[in-house]
C-alpha positions as CSV (number, residue, x, y, z in Angstrom):
1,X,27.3,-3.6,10.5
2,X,24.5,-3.7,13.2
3,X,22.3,-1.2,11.7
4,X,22.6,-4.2,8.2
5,X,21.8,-6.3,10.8
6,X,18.8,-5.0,12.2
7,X,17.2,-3.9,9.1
8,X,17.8,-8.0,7.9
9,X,15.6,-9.0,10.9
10,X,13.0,-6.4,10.2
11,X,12.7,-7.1,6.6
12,X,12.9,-11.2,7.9
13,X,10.1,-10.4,10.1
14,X,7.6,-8.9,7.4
15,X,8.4,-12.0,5.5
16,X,6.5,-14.2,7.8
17,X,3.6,-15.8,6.2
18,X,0.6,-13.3,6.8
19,X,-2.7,-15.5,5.2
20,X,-3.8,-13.5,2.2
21,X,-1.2,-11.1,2.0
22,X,2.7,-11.6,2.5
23,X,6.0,-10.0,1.8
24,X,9.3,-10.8,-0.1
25,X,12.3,-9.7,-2.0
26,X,13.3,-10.6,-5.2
27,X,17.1,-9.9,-6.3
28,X,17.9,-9.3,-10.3
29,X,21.6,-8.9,-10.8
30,X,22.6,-6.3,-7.9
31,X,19.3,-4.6,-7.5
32,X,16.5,-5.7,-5.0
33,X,13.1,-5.6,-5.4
34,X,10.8,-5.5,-2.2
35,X,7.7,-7.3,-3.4
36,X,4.0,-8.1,-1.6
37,X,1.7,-10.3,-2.9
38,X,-2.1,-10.6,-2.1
39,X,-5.3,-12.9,-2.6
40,X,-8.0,-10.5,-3.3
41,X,-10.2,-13.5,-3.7
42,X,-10.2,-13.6,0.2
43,X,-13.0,-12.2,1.9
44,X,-10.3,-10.6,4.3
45,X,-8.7,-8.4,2.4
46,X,-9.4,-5.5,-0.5
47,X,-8.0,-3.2,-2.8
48,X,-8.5,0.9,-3.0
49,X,-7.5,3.5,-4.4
50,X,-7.2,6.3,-1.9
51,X,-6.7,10.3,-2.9
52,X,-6.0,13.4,-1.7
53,X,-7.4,17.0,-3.3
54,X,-3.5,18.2,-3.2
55,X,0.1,16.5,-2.2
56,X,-0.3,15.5,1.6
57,X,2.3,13.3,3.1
58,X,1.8,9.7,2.3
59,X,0.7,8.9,6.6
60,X,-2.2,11.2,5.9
61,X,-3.1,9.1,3.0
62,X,-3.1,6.2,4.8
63,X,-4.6,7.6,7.9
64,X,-7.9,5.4,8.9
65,X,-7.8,3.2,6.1
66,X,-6.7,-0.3,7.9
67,X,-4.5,0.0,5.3
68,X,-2.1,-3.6,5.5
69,X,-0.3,-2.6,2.3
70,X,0.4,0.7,0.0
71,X,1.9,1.7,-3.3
72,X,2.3,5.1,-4.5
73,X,-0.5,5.7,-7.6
74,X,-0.6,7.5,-10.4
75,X,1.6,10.0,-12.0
76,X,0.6,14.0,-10.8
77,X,1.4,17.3,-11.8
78,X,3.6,19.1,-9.0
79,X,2.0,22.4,-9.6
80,X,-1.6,21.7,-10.1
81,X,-0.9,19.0,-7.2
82,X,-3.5,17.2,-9.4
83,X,-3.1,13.4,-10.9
84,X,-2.3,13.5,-15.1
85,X,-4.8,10.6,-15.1
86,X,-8.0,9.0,-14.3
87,X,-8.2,8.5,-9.9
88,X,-11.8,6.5,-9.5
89,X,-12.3,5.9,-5.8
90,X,-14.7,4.3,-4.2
91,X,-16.9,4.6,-7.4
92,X,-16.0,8.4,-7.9
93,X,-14.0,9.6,-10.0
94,X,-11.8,12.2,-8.4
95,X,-9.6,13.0,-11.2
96,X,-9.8,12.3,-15.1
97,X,-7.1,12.2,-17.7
98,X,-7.7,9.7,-20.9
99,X,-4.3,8.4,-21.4
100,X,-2.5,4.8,-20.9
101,X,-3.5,1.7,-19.0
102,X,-5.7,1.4,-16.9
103,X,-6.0,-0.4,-13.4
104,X,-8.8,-1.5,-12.2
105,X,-10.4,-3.2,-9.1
106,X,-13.7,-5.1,-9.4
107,X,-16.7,-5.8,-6.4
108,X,-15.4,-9.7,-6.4
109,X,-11.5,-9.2,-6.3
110,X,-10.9,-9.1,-9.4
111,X,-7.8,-6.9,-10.6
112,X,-8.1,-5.7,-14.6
113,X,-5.2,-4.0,-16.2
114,X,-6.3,-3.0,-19.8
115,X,-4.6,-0.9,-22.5
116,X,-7.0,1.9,-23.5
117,X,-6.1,4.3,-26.6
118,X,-4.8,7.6,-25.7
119,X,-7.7,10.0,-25.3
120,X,-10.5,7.5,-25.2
121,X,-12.5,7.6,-22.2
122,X,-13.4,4.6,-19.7
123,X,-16.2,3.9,-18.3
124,X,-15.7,2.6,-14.4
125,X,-19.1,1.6,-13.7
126,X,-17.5,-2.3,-13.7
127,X,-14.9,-1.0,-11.0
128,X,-14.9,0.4,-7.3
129,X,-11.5,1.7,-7.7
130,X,-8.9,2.1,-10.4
131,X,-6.6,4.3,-12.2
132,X,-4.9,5.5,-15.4
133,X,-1.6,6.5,-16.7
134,X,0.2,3.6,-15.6
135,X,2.9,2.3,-18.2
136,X,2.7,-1.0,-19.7
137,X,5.8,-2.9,-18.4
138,X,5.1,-6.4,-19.4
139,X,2.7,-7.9,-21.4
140,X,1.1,-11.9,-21.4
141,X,4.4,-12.6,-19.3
142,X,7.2,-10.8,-21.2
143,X,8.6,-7.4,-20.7
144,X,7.5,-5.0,-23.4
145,X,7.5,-1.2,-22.5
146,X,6.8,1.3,-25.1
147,X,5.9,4.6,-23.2
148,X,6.5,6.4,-26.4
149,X,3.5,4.3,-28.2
150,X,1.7,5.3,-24.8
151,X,1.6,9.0,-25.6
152,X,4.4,9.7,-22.5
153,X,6.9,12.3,-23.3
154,X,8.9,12.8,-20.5
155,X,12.6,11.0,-20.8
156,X,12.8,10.3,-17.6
157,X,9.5,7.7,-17.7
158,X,12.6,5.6,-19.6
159,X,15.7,6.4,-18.0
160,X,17.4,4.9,-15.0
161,X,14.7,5.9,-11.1
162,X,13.7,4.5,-8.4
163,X,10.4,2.4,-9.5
164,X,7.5,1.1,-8.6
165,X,4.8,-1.4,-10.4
166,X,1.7,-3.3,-10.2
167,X,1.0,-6.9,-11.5
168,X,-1.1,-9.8,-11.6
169,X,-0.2,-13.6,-11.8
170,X,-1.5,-16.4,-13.7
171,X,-3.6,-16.9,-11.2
172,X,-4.8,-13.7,-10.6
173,X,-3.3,-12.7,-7.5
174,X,-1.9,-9.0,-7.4
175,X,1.5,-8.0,-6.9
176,X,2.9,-4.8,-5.6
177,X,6.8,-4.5,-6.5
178,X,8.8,-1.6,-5.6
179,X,12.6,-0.4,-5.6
180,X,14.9,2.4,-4.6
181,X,17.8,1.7,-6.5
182,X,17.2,3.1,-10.6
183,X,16.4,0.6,-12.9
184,X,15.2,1.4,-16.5
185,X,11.5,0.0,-16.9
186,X,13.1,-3.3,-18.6
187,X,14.6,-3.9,-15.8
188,X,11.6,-3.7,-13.7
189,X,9.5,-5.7,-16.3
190,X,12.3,-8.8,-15.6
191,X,11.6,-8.2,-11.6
192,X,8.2,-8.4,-12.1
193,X,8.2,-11.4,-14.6
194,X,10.5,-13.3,-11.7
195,X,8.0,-12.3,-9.3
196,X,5.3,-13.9,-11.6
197,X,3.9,-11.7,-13.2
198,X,1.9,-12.1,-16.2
199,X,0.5,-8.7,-16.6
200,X,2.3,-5.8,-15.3
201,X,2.5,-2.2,-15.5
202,X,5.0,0.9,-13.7
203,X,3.7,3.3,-11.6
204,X,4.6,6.8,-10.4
205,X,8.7,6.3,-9.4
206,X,11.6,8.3,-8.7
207,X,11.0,10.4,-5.8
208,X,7.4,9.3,-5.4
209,X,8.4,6.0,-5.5
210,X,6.8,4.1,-2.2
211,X,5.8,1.1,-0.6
212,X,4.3,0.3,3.1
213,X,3.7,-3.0,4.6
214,X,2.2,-3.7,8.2
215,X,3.5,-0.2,9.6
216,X,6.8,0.3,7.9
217,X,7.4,2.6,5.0
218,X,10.0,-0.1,3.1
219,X,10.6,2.3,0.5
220,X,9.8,5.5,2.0
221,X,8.9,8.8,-0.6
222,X,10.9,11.6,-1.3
223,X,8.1,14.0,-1.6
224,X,4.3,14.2,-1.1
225,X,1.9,12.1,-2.8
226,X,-1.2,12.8,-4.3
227,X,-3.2,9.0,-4.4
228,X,-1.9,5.7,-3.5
229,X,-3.0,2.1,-4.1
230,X,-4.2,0.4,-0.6
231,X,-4.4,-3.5,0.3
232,X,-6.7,-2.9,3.1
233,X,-8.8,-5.4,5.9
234,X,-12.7,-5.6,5.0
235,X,-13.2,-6.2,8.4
236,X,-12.5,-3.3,11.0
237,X,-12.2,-6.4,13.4
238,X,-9.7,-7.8,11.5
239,X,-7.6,-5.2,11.1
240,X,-5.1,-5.7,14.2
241,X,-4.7,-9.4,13.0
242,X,-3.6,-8.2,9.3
243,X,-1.6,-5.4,10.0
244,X,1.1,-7.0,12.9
245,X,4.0,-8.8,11.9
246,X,5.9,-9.5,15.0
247,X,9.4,-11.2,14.9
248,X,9.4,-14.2,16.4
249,X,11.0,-14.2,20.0
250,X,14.3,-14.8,20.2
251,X,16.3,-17.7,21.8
252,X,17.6,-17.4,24.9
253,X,21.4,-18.2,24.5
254,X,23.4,-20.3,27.3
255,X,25.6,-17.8,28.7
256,X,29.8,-18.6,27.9
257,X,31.8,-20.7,30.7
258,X,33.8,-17.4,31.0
259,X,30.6,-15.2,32.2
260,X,29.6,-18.1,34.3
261,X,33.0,-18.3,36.3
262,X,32.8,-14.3,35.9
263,X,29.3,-14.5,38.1
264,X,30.6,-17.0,40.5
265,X,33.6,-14.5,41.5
266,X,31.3,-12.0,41.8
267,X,29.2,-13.9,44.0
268,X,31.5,-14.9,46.3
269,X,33.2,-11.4,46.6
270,X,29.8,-10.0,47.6
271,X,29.7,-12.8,50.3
């Protein structure tokens, strides 16, 4: 019971408001859905997509990257250790792969997601990050996953995992949505649609399935990654500011009559 309860006020403590970038959870019938949403409009805060050459743990991923918020990337191959998809970074593209949607993050804070024909190529010079291979979830604000349209041939893209996703609202503010308890992508779609999400898509879940926000892993990975998405400060001054969420202090309570007149015989013994 007091391990439920301190987990409550560290979860109540992310979910302080935190300017351009906050926390939440969203509960669909008995699963919940730890969600952070962000203004990339705001000159505080920016997206990345940040990569490793092999499967690192995800701390060395986020190692000096002011990183405020992560969720895991695209999916990989455990053997090459390399992702199946396109990983552009920092207007490189560290990895190619010409299947499903893509993801992509503009100079202004603009966040695209675009279906692209299996096989076609994309050209990122519009983008300073992104990434492919992400399955379409929902679609001008209903949930419509077809990973078999999407080329994806592995069952377990459509069975019951632990998932994670990517969205963007009506108004165009990003949402990172993740959860440990298996959901089948329709499932995750109607999370993300509640969350307000008007275009979504999943990203690599199961045991790669992560999310981090101001210091905590809230879903933390089974495995190593190979890229993650980052919501990171601009501003290297700013990045203390961002990244703390401190719990507000807590009251201090009267103590009972009993421990009072406890005390005061105490007291008067030691006299």
């Amino acid at each position: 019971m007091r391990w439920f309860t301190l987990f409550g006020l560290c979860l109540a403590a992310l979910a302080r408001p935190a300017g351009p970038i906050g926390y939440e959870t969203v509960r669909v019938g008995r699963t919940t859905y730890h969600v952070v949403r962000a203004d990339l409009a705001s000159p505080r805060i920016e997206a990345a997509v940040v990569s490793a050459p092999k499967l690192v743990s995800i701390w060395q991923l986020l190692s000096g990257q002011r990183t405020v918020a992560a969720i895991t990337g695209t999916f990989f191959d455990p053997r090459s250790q390399k992702p199946v998809a396109d990983v552009f970074s920092n207007g490189i593209l560290k990895a190619s792969g010409n299947r499903a949607t893509l993801v992509g993050f503009d100079l202004f804070g603009t966040v695209q997601i675009r279906d692209v024909p299996f096989g076609k190529p994309v050209d990122w010079s519009e983008f300073k990050h992104g990434l492919r291979g992400a399955v379409r979830v929902v679609t001008k604000g209903r949930v419509r996953p077809d990973p078999k349209a999407q080329r994806f041939r592995d069952n377990r893209i459509w069975g019951k995992a632990a998932r994670t996703g990517l969205g963007v609202t009506k108004t165009g503010k990003l949402v990172l949505i993740a959860t440990t308890q298996p959901v089948y992508l329709r499932q995750l779609g109607a999370a993300m649609v509640k969350a307000g999400v008007r275009e979504g898509v999943a990203l690599d879940g199961g045991g790669s399935a992560a999310l981090y926000y101001r210091g905590q892993l809230v879903v933390r990975p089974k495995r190593l990654l190979n890229n993650v998405v980052v919501l990171r400060a601009k501003d290297p001054s700013l990045w203390d500011v961002l990244r703390q969420a401190k719990a507000a202090p807590k009251p201090k309570s009267k103590p009972s009559p009993q421990k009072v007149a406890t005390k005061s015989r105490r007291s008067s013994a030691a006299r």
